[in-house]
KOLGU-4560 file (N, C-alpha, C; in nm, 3 decimals, padded with zeros to 5 digits):
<recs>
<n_xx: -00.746 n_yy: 06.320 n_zz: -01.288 ca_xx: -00.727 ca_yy: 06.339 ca_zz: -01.145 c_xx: -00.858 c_yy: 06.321 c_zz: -01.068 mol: A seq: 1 type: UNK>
<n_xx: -00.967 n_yy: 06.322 n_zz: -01.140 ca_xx: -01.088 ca_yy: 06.289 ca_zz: -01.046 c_xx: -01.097 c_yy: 06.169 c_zz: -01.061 mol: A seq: 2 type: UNK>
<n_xx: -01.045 n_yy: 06.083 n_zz: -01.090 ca_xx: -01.058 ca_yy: 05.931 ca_zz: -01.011 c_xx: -01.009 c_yy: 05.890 c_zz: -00.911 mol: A seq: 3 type: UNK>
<n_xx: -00.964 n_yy: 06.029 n_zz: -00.861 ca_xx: -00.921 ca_yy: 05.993 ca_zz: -00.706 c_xx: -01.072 c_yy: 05.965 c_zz: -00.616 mol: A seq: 4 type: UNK>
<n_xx: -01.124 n_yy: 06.040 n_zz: -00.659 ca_xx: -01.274 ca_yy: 06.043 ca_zz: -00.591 c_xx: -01.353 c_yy: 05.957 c_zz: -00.622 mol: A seq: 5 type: UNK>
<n_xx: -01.311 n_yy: 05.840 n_zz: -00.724 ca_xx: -01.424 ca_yy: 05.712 ca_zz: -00.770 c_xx: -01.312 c_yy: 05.600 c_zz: -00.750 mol: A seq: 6 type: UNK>
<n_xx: -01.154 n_yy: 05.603 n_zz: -00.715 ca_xx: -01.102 ca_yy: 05.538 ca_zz: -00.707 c_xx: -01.145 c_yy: 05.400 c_zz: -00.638 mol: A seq: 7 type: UNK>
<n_xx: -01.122 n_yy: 05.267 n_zz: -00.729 ca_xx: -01.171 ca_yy: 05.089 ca_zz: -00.666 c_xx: -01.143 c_yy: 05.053 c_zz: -00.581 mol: A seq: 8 type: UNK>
<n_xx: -00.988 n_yy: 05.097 n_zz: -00.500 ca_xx: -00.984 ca_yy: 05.057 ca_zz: -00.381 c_xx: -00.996 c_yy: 05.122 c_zz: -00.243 mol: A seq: 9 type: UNK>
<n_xx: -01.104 n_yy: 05.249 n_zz: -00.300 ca_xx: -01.165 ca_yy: 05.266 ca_zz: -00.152 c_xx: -01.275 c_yy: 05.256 c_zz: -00.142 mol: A seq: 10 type: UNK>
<n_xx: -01.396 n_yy: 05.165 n_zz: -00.250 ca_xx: -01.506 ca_yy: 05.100 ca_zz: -00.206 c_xx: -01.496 c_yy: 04.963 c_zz: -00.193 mol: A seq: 11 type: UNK>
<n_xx: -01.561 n_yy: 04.940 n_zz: -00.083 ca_xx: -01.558 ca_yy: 04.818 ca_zz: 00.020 c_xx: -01.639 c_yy: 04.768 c_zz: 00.025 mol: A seq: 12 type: UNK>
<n_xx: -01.705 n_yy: 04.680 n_zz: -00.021 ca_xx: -01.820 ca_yy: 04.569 ca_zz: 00.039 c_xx: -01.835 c_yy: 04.575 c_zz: 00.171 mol: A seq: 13 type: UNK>
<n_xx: -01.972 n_yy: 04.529 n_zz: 00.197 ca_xx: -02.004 ca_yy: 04.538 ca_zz: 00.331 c_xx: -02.021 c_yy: 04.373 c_zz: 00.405 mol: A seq: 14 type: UNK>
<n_xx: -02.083 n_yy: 04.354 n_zz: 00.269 ca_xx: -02.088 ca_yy: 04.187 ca_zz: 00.223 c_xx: -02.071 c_yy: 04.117 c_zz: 00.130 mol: A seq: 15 type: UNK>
<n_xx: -02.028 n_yy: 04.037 n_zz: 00.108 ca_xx: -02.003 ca_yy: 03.861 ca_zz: 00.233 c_xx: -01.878 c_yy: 03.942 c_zz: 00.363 mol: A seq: 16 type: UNK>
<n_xx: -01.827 n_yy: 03.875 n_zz: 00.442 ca_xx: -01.746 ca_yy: 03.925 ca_zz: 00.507 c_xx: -01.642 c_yy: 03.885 c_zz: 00.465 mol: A seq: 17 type: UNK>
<n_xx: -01.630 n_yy: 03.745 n_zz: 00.393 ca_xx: -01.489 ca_yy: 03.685 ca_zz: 00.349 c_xx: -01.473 c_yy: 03.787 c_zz: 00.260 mol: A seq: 18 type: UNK>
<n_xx: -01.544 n_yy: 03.885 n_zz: 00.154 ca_xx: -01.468 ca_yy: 03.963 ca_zz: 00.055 c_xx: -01.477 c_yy: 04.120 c_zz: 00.117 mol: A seq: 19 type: UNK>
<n_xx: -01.549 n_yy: 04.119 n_zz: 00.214 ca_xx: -01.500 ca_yy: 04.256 ca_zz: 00.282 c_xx: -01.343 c_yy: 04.235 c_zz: 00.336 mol: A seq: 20 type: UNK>
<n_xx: -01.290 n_yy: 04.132 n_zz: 00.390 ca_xx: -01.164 ca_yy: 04.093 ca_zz: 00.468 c_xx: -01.093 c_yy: 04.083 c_zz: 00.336 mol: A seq: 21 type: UNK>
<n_xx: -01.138 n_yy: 03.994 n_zz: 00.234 ca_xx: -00.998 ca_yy: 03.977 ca_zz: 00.123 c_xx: -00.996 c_yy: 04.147 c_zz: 00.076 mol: A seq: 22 type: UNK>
<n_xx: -01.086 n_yy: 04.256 n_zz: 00.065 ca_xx: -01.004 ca_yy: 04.375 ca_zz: -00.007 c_xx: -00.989 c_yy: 04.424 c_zz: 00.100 mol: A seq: 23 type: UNK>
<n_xx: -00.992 n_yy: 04.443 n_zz: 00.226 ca_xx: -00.915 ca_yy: 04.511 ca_zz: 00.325 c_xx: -00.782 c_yy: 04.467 c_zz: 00.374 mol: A seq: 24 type: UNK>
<n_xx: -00.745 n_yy: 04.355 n_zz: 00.258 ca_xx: -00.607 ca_yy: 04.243 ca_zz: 00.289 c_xx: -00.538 c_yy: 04.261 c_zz: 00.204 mol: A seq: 25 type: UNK>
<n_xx: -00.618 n_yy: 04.307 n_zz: 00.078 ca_xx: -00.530 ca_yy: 04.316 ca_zz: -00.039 c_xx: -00.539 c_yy: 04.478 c_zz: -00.021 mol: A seq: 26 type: UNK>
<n_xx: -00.619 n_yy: 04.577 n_zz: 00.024 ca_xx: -00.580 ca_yy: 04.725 ca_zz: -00.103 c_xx: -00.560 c_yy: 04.805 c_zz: 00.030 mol: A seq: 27 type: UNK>
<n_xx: -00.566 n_yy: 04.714 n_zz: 00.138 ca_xx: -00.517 ca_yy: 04.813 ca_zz: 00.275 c_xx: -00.395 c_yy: 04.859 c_zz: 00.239 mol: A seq: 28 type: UNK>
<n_xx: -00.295 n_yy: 04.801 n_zz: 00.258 ca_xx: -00.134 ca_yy: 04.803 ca_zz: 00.232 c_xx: -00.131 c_yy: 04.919 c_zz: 00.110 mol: A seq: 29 type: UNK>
<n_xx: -00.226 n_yy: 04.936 n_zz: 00.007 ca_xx: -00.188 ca_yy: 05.003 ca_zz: -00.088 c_xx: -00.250 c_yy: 05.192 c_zz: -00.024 mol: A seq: 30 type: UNK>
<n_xx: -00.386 n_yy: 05.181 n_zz: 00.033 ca_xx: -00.410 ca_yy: 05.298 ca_zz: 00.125 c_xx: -00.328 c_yy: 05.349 c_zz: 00.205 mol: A seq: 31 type: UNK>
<n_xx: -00.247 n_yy: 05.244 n_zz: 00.314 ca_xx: -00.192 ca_yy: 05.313 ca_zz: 00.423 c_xx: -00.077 c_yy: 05.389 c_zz: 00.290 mol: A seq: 32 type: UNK>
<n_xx: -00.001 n_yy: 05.301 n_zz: 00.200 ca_xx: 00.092 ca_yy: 05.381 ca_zz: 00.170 c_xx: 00.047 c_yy: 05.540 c_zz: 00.101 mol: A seq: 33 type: UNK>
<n_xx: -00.045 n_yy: 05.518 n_zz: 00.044 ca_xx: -00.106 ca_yy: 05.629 ca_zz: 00.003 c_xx: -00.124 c_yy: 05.764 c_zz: 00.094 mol: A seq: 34 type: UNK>
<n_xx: -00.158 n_yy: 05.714 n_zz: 00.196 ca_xx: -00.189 ca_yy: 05.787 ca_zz: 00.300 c_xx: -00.067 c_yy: 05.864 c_zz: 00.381 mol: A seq: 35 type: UNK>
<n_xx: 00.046 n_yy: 05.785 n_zz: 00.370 ca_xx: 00.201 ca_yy: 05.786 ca_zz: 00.425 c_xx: 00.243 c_yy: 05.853 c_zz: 00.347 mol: A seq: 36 type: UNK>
<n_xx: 00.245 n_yy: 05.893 n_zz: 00.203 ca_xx: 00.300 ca_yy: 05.961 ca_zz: 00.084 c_xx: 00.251 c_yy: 06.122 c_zz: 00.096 mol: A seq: 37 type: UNK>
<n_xx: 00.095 n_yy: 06.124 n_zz: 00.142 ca_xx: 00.017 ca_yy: 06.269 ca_zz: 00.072 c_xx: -00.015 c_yy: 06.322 c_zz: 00.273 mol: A seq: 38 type: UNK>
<n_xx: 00.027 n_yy: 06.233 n_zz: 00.334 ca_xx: -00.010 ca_yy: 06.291 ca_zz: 00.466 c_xx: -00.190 c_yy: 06.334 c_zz: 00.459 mol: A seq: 39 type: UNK>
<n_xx: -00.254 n_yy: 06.233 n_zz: 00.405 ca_xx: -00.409 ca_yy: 06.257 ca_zz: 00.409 c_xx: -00.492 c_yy: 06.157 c_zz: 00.462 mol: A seq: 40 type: UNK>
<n_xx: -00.577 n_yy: 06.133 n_zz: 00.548 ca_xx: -00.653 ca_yy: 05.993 ca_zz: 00.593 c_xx: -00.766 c_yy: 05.986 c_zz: 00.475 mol: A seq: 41 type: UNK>
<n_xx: -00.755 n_yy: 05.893 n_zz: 00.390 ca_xx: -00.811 ca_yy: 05.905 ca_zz: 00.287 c_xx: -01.008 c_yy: 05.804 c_zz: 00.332 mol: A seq: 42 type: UNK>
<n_xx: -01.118 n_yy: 05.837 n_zz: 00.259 ca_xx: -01.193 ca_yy: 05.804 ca_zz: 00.320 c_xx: -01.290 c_yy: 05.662 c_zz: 00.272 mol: A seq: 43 type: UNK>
<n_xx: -01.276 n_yy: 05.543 n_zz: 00.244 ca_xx: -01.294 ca_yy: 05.440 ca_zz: 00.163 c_xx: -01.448 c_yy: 05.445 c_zz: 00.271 mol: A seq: 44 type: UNK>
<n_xx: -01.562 n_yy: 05.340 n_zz: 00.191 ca_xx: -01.685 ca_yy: 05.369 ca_zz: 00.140 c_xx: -01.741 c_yy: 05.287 c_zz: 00.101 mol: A seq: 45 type: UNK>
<n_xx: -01.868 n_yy: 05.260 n_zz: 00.162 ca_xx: -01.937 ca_yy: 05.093 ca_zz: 00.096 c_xx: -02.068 c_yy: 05.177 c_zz: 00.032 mol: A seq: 46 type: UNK>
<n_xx: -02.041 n_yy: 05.305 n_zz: 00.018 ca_xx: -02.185 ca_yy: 05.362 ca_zz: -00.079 c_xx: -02.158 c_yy: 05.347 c_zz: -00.225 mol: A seq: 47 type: UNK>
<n_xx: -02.257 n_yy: 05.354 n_zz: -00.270 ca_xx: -02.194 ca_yy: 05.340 ca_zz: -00.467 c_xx: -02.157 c_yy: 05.499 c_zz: -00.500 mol: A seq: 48 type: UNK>
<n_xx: -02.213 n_yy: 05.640 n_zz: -00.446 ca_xx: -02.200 ca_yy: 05.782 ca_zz: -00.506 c_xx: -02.046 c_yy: 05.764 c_zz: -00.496 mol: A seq: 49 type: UNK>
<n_xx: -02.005 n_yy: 05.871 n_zz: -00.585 ca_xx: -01.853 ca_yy: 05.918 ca_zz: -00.525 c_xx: -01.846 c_yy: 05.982 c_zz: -00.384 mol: A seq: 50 type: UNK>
<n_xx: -01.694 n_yy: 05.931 n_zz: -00.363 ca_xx: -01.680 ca_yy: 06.006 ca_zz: -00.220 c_xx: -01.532 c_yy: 06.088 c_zz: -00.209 mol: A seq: 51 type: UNK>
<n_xx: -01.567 n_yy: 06.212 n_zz: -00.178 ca_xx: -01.488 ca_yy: 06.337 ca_zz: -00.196 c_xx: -01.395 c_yy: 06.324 c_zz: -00.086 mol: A seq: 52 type: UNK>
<n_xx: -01.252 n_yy: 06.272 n_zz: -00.148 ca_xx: -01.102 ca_yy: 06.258 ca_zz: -00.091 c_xx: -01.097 c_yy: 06.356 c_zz: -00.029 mol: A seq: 53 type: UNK>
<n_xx: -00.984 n_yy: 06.393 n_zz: 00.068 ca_xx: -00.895 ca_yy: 06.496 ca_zz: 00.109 c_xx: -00.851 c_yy: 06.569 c_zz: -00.003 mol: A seq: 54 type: UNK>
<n_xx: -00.834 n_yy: 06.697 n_zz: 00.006 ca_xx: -00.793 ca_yy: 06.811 ca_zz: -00.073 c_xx: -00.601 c_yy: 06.753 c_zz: -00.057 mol: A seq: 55 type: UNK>
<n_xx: -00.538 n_yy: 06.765 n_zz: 00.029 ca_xx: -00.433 ca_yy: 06.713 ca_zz: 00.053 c_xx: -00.359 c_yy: 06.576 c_zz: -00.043 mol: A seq: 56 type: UNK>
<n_xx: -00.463 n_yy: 06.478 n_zz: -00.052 ca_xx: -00.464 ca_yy: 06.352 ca_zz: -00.169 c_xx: -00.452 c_yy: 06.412 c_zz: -00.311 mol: A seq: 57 type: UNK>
<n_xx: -00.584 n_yy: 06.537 n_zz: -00.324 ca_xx: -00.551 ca_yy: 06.567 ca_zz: -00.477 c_xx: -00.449 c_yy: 06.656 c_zz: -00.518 mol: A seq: 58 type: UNK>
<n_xx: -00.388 n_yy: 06.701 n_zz: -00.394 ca_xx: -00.272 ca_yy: 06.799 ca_zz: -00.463 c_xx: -00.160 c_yy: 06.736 c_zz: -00.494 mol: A seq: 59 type: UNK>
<n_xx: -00.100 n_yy: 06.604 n_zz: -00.362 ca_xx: -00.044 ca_yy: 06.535 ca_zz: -00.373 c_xx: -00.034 c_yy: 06.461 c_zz: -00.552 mol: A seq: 60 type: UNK>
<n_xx: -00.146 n_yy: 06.375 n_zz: -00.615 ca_xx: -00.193 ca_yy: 06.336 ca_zz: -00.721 c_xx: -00.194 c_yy: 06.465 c_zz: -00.790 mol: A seq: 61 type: UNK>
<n_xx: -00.194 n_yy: 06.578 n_zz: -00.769 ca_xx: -00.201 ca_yy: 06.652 ca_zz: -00.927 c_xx: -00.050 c_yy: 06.711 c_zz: -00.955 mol: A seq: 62 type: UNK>
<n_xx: 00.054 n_yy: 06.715 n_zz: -00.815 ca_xx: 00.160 ca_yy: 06.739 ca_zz: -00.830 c_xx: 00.243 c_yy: 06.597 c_zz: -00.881 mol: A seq: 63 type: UNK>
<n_xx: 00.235 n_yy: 06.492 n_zz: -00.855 ca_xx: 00.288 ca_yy: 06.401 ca_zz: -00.908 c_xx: 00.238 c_yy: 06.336 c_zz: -01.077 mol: A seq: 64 type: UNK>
<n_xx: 00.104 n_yy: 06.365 n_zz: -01.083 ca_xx: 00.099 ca_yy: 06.401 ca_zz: -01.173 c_xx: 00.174 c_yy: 06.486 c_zz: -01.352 mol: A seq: 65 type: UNK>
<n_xx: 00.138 n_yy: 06.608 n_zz: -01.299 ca_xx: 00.211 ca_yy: 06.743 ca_zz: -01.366 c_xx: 00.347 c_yy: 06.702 c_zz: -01.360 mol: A seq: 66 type: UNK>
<n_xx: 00.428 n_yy: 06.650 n_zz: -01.292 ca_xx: 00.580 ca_yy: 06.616 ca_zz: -01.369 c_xx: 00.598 c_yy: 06.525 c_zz: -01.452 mol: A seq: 67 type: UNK>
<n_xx: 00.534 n_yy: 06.411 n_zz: -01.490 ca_xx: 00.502 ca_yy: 06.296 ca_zz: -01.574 c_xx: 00.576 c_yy: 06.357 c_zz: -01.694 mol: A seq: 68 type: UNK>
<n_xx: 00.676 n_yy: 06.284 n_zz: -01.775 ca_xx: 00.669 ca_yy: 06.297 ca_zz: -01.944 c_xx: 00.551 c_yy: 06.266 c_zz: -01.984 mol: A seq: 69 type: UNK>
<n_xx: 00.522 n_yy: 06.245 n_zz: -02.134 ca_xx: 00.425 ca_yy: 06.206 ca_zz: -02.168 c_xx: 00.442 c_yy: 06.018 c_zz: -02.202 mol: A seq: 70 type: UNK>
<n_xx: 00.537 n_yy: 05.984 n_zz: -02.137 ca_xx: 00.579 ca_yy: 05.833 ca_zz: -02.144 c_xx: 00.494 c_yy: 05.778 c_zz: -02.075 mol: A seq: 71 type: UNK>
<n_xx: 00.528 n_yy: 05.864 n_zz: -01.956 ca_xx: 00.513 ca_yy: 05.798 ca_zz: -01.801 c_xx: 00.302 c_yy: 05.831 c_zz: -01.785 mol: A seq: 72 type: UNK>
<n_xx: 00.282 n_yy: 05.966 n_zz: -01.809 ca_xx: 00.181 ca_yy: 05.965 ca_zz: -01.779 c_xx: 00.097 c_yy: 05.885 c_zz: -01.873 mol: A seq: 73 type: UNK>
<n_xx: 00.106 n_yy: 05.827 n_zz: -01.975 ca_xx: 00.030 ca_yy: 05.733 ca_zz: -02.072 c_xx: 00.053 c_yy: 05.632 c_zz: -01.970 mol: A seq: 74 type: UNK>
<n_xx: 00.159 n_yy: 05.585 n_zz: -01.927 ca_xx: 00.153 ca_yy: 05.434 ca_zz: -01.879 c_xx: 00.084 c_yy: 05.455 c_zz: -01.733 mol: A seq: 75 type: UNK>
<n_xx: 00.060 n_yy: 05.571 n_zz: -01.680 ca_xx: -00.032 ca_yy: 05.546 ca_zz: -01.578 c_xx: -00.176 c_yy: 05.589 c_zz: -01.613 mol: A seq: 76 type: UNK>
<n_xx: -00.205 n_yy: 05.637 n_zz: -01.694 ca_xx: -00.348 ca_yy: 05.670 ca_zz: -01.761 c_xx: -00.397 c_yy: 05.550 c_zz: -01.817 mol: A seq: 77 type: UNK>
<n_xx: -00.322 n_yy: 05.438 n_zz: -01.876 ca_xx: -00.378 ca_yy: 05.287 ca_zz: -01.891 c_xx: -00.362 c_yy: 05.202 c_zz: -01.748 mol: A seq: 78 type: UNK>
<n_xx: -00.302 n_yy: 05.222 n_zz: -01.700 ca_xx: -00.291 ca_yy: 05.166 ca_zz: -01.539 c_xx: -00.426 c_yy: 05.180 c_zz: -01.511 mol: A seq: 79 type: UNK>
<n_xx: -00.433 n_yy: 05.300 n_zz: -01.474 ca_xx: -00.548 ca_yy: 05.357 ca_zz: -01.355 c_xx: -00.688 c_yy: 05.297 c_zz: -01.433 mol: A seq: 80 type: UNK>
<n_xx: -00.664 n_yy: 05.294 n_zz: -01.575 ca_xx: -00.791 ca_yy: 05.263 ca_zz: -01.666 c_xx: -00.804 c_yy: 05.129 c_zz: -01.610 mol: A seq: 81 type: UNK>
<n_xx: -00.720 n_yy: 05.038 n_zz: -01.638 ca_xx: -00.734 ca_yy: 04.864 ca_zz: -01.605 c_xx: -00.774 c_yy: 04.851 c_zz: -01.471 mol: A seq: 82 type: UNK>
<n_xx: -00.711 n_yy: 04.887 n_zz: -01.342 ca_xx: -00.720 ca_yy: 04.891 ca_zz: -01.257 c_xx: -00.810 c_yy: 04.945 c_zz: -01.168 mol: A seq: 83 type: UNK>
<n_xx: -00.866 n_yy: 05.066 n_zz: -01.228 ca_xx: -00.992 ca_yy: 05.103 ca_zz: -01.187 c_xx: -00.919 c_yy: 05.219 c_zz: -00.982 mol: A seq: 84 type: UNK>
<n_xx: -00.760 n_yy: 05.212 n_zz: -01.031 ca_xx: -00.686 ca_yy: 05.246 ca_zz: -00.927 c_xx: -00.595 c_yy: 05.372 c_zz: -00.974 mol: A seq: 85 type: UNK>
<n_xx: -00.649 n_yy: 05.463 n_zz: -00.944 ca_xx: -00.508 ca_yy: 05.585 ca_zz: -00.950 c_xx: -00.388 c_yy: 05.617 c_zz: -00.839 mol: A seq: 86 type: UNK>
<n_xx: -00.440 n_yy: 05.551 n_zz: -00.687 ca_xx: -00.379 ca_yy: 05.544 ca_zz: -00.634 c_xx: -00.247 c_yy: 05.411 c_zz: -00.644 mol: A seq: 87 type: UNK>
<n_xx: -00.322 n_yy: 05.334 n_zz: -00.704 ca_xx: -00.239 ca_yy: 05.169 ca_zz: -00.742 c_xx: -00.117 c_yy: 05.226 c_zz: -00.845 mol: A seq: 88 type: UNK>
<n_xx: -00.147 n_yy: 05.292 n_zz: -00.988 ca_xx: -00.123 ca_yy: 05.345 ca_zz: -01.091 c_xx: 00.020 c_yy: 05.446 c_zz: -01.003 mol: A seq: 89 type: UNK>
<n_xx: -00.018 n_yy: 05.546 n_zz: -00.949 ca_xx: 00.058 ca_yy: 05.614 ca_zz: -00.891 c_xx: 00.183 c_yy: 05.519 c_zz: -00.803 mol: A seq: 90 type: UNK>
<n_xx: 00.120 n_yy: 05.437 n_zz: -00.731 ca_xx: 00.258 ca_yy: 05.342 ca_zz: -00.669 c_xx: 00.334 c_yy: 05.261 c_zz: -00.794 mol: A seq: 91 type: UNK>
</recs>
């Protein structure tokens, strides 16, 4: 659950601008829904430290979480691994 807080698609390049625009094209759509699900404005980040989500995001993620079989949560524990996305993993 703490890769909500290092999660890939809320650091953003600052530069080139063409790849600041291609991941705000590609992993926007996946934020807003994120954001629409946990009712949290989640906070994406062109620093390299981690950056500390909404409390609201991780309860959301630890309650959806905690119901998982152990089917389901393996197949999102290799998700989130490849993807470098727990929020991606979770959709």
């Amino acid at each position: 659950l703490n890769y909500l807080d290092t999660d890939l698609i809320l650091y953003h390049a600052s530069e080139p601008l063409e790849i600041a625009m291609a991941q705000k094209r590609a992993w926007g759509p996946w934020i807003d829904w994120f954001e629409t699900r946990t009712g949290a404005k989640m906070v994406p980040t062109q620093a390299l430290n981690a950056q500390k989500q909404p409390q609201a995001a991780h309860d959301y993620a630890n309650q959806y979480v905690s119901k998982l079989d152990l089917w389901h949560f393996m197949a999102l524990q290799i998700v989130t691994g490849l993807s470098g996305s727990l929020i991606m993993a979770i959709a």
